[in-house]
PyMOL Python script that loads the backbone (N, CA, C, O; Angstrom):
from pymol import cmd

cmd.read_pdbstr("""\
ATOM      1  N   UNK A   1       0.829  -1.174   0.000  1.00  0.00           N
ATOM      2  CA  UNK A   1       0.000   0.000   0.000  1.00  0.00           C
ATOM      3  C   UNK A   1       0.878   1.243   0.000  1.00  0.00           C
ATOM      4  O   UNK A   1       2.006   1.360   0.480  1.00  0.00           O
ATOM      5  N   UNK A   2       0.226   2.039  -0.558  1.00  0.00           N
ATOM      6  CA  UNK A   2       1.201   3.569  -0.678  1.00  0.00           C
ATOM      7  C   UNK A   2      -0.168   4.562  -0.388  1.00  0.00           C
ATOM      8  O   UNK A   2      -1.345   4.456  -0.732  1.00  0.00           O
ATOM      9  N   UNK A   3       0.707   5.756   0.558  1.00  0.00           N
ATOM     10  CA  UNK A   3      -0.504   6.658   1.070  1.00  0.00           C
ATOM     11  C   UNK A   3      -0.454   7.441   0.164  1.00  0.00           C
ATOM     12  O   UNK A   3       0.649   7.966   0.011  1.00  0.00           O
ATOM     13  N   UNK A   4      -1.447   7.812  -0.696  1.00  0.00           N
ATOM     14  CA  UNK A   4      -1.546   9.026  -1.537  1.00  0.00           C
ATOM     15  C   UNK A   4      -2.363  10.456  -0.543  1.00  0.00           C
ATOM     16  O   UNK A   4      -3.323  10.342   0.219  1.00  0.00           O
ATOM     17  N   UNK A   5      -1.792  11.398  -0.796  1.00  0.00           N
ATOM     18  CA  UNK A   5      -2.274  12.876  -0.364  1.00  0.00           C
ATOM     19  C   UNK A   5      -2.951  13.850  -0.975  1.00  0.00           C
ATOM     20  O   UNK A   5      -2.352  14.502  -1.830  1.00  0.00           O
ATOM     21  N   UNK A   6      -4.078  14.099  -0.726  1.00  0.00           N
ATOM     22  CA  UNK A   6      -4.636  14.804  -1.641  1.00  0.00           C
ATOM     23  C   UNK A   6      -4.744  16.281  -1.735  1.00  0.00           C
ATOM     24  O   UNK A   6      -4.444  17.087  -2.615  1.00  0.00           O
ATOM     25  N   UNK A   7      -5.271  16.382  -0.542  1.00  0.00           N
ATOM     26  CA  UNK A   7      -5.546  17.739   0.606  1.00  0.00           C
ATOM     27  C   UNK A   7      -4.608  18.536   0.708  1.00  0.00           C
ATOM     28  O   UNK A   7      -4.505  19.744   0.490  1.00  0.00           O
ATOM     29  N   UNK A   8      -3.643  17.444   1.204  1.00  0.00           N
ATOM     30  CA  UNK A   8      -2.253  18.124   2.273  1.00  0.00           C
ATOM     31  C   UNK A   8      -1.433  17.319   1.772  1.00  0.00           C
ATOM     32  O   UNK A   8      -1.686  16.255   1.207  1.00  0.00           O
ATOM     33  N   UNK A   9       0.024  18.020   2.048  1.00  0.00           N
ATOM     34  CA  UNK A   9       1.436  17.056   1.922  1.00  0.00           C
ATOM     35  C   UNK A   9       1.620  15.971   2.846  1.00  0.00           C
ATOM     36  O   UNK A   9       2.244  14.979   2.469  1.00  0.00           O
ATOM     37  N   UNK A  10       1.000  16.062   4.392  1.00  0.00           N
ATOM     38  CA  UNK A  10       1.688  15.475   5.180  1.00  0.00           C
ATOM     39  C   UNK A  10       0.330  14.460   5.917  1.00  0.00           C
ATOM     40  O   UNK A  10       0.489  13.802   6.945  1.00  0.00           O
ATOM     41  N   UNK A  11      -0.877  14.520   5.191  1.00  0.00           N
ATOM     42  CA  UNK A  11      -1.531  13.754   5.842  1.00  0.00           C
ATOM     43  C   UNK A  11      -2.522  13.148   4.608  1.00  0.00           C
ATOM     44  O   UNK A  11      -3.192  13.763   3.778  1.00  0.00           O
ATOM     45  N   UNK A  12      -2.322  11.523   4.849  1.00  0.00           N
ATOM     46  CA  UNK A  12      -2.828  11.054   3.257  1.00  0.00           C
ATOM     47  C   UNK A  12      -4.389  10.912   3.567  1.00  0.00           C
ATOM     48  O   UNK A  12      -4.883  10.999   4.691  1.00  0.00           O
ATOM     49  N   UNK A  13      -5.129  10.661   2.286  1.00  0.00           N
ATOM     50  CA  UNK A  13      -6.078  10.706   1.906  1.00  0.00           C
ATOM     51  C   UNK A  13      -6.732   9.382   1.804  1.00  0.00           C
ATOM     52  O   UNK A  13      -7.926   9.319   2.097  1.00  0.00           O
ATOM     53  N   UNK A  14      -6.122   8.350   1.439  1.00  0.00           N
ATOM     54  CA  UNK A  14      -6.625   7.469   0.793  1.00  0.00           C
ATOM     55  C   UNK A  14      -4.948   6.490   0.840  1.00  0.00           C
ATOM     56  O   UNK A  14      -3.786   6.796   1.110  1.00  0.00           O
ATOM     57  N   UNK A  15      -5.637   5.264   0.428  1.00  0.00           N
ATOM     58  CA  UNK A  15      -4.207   4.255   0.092  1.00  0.00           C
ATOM     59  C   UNK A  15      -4.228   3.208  -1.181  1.00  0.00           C
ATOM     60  O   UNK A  15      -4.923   2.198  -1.294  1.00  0.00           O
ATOM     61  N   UNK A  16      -3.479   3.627  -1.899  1.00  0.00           N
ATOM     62  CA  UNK A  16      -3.207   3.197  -3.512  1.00  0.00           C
ATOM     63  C   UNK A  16      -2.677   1.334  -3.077  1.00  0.00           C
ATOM     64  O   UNK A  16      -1.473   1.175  -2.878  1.00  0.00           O
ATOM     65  N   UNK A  17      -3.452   0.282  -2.982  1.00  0.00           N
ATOM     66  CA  UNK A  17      -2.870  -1.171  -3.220  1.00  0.00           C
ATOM     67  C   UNK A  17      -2.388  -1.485  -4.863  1.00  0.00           C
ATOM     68  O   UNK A  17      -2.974  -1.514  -5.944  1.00  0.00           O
ATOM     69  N   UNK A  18      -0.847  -1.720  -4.348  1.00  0.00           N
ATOM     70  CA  UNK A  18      -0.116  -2.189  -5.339  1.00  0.00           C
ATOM     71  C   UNK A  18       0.647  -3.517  -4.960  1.00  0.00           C
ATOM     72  O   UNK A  18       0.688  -4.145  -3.902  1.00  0.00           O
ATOM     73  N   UNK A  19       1.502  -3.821  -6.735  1.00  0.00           N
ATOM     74  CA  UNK A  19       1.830  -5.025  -6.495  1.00  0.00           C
ATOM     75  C   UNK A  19       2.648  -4.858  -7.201  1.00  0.00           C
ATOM     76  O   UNK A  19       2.475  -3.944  -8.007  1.00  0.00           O
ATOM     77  N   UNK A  20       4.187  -5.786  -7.280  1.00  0.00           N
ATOM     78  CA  UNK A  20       5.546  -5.449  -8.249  1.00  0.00           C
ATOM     79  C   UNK A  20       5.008  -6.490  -9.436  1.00  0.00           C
ATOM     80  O   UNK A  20       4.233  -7.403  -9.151  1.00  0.00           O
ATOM     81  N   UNK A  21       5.413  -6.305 -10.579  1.00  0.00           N
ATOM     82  CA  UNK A  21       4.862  -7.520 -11.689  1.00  0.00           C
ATOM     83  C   UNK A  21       5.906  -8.227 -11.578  1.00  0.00           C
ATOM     84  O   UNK A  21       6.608  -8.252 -10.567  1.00  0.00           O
ATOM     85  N   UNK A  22       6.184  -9.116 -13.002  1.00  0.00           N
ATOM     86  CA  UNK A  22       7.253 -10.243 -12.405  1.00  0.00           C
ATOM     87  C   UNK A  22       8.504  -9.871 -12.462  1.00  0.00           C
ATOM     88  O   UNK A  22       9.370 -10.595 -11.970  1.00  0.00           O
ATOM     89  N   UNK A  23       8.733  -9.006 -12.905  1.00  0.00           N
ATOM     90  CA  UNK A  23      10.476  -8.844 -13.307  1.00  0.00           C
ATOM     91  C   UNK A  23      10.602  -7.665 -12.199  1.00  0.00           C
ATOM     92  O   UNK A  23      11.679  -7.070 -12.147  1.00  0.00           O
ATOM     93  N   UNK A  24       9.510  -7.278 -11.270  1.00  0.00           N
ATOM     94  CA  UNK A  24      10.207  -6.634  -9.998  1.00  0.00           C
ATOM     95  C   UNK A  24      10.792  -4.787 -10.576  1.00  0.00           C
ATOM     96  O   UNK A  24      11.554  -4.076  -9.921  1.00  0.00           O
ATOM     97  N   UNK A  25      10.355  -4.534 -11.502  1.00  0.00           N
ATOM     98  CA  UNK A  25      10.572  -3.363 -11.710  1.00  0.00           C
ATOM     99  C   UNK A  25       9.614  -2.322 -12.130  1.00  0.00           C
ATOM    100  O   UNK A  25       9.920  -1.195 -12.519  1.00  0.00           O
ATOM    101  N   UNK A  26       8.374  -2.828 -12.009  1.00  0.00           N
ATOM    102  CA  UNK A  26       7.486  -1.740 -12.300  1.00  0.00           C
ATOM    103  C   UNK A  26       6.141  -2.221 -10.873  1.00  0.00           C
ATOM    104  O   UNK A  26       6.158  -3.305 -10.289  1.00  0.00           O
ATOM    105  N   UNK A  27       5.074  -1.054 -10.598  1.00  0.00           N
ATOM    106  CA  UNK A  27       4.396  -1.821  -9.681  1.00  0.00           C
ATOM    107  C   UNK A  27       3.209  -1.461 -10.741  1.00  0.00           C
ATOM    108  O   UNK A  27       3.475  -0.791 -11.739  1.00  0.00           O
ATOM    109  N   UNK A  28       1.682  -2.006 -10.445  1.00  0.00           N
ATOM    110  CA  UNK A  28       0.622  -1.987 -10.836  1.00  0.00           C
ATOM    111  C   UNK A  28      -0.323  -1.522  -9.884  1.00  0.00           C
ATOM    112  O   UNK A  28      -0.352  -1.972  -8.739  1.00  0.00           O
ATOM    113  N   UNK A  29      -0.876  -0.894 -10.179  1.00  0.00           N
ATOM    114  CA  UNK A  29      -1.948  -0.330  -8.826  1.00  0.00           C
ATOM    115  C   UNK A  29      -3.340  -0.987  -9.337  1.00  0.00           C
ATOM    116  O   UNK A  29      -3.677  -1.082 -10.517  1.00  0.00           O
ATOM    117  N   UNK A  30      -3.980  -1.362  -8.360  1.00  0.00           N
ATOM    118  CA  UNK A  30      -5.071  -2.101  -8.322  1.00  0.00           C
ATOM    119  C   UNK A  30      -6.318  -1.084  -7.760  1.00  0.00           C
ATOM    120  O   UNK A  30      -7.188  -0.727  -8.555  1.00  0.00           O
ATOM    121  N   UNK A  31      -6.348  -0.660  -6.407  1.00  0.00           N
ATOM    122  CA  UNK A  31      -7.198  -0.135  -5.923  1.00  0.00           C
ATOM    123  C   UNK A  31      -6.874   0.746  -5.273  1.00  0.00           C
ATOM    124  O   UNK A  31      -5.714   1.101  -5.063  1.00  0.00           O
ATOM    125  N   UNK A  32      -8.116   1.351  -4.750  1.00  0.00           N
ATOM    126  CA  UNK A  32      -7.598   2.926  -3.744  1.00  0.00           C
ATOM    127  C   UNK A  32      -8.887   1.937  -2.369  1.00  0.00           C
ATOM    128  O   UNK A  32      -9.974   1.361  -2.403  1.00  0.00           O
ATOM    129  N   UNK A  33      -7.828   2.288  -1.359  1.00  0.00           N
ATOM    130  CA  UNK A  33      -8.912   2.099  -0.117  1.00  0.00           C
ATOM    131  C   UNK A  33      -8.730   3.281   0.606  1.00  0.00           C
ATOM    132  O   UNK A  33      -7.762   4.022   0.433  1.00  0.00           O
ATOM    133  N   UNK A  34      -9.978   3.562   1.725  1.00  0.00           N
ATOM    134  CA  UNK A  34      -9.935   4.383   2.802  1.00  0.00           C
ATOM    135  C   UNK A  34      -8.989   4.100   3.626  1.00  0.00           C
ATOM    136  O   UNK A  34      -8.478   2.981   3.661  1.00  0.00           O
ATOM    137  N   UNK A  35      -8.581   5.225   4.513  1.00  0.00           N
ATOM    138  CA  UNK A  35      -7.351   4.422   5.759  1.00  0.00           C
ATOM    139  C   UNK A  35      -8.046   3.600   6.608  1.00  0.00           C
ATOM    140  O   UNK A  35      -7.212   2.856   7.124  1.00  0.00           O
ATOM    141  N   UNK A  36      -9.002   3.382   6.965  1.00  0.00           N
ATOM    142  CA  UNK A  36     -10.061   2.490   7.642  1.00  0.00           C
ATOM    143  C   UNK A  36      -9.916   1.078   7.092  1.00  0.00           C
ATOM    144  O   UNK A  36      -9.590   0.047   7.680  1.00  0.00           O
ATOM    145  N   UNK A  37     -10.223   1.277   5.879  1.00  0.00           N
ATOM    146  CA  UNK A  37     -10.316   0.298   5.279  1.00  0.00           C
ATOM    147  C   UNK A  37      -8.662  -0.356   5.298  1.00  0.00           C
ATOM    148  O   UNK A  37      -8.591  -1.508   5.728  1.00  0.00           O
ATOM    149  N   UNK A  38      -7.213   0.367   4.819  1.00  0.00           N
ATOM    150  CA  UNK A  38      -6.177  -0.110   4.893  1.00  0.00           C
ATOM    151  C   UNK A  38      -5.644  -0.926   6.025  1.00  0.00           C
ATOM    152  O   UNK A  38      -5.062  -2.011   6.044  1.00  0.00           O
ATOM    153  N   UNK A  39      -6.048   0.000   7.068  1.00  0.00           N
ATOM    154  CA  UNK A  39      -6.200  -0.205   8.030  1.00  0.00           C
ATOM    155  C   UNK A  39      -6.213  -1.704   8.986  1.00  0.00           C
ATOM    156  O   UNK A  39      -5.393  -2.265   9.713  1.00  0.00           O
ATOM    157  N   UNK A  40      -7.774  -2.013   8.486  1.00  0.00           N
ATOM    158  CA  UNK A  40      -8.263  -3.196   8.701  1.00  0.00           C
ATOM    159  C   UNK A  40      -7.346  -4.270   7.641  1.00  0.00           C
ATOM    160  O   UNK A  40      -7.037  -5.296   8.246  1.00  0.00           O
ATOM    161  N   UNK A  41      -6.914  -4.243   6.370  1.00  0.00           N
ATOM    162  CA  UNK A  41      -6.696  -5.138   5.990  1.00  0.00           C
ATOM    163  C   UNK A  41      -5.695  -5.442   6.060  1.00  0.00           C
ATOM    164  O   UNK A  41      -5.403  -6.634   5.969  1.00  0.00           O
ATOM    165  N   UNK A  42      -4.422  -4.120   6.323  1.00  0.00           N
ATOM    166  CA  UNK A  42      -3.038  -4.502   6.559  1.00  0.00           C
ATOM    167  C   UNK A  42      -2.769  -5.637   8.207  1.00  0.00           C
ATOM    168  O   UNK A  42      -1.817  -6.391   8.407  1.00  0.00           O
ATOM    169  N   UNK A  43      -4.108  -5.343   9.252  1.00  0.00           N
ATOM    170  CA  UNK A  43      -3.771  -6.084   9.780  1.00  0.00           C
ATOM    171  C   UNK A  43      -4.159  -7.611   9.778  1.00  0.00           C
ATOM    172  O   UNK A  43      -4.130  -8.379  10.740  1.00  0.00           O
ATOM    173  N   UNK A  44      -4.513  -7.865   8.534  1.00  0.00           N
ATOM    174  CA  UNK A  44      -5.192  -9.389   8.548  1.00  0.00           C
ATOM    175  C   UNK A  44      -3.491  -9.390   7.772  1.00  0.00           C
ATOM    176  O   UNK A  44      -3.462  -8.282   8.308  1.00  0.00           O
ATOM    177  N   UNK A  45      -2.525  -9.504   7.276  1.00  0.00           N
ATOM    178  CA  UNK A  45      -1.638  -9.895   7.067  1.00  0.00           C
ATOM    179  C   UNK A  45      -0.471  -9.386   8.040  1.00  0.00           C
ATOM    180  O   UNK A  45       0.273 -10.362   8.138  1.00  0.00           O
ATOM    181  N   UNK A  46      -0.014  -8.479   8.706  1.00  0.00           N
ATOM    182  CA  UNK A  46       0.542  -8.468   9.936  1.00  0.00           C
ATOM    183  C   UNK A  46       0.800  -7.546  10.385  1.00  0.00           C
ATOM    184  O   UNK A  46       0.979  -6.710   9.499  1.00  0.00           O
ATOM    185  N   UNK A  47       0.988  -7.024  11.663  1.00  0.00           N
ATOM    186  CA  UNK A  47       0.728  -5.783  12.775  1.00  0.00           C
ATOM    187  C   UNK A  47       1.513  -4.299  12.005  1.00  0.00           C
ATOM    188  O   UNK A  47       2.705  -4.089  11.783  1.00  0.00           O
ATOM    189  N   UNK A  48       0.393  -3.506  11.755  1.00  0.00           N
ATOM    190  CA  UNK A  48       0.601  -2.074  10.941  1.00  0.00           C
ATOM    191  C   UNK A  48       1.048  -1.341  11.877  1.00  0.00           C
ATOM    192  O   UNK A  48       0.481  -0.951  12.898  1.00  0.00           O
ATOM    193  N   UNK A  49       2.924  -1.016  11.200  1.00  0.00           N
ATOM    194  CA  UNK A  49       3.805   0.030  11.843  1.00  0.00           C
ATOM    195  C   UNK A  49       4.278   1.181  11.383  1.00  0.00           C
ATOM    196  O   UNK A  49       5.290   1.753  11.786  1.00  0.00           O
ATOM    197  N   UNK A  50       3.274   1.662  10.213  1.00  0.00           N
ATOM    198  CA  UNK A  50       3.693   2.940   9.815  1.00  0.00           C
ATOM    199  C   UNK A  50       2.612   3.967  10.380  1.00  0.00           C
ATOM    200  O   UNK A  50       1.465   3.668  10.713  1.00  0.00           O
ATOM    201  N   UNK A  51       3.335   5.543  10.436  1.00  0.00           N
ATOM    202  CA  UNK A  51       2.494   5.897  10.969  1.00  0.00           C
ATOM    203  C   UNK A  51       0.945   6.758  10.233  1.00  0.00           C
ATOM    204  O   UNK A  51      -0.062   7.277  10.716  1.00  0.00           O
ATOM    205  N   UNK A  52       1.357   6.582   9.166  1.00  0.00           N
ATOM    206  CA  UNK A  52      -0.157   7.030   8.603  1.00  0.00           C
ATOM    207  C   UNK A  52      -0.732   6.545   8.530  1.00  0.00           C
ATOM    208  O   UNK A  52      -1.748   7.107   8.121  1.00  0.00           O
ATOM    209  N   UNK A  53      -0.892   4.939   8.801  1.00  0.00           N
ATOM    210  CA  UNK A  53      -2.439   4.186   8.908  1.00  0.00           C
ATOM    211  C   UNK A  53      -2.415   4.026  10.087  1.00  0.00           C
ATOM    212  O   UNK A  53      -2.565   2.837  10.366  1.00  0.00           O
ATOM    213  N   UNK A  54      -2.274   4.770  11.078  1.00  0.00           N
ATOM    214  CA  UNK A  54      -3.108   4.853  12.660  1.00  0.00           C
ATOM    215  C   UNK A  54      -4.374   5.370  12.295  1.00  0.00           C
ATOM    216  O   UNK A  54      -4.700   6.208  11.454  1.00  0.00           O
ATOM    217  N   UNK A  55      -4.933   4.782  13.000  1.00  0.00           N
ATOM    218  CA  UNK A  55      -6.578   5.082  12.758  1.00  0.00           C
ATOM    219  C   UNK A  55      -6.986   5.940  13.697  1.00  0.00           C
ATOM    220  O   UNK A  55      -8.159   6.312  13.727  1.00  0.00           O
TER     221      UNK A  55
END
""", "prot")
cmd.dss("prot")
cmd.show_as("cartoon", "prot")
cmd.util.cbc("prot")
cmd.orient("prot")
């Protein structure tokens, strides 16, 4: 996930889910979630330590 900013420089908006393709040098963006939403899903794969998806 990458925080995109819309508003402001320093506080994101939304979170762009991406993925590297196979040769690892370009990424693909799939979706935009809420930080709520990132939120919740970064922790079904493991404990969220950055600080813009504090909820």
């Amino acid at each position: 996930m990458i925080p995109i900013c819309l508003v402001s420089e320093s506080v994101p908006d939304l979170a762009l889910v991406v993925s590297k393709n196979a040769a690892g040098n370009q990424y693909l963006g799939h979706t935009c979630l809420t930080l709520d939403m990132a939120y919740n899903n970064a922790r079904l794969i493991a404990r969220p330590d950055s600080a813009w998806l504090n909820p």
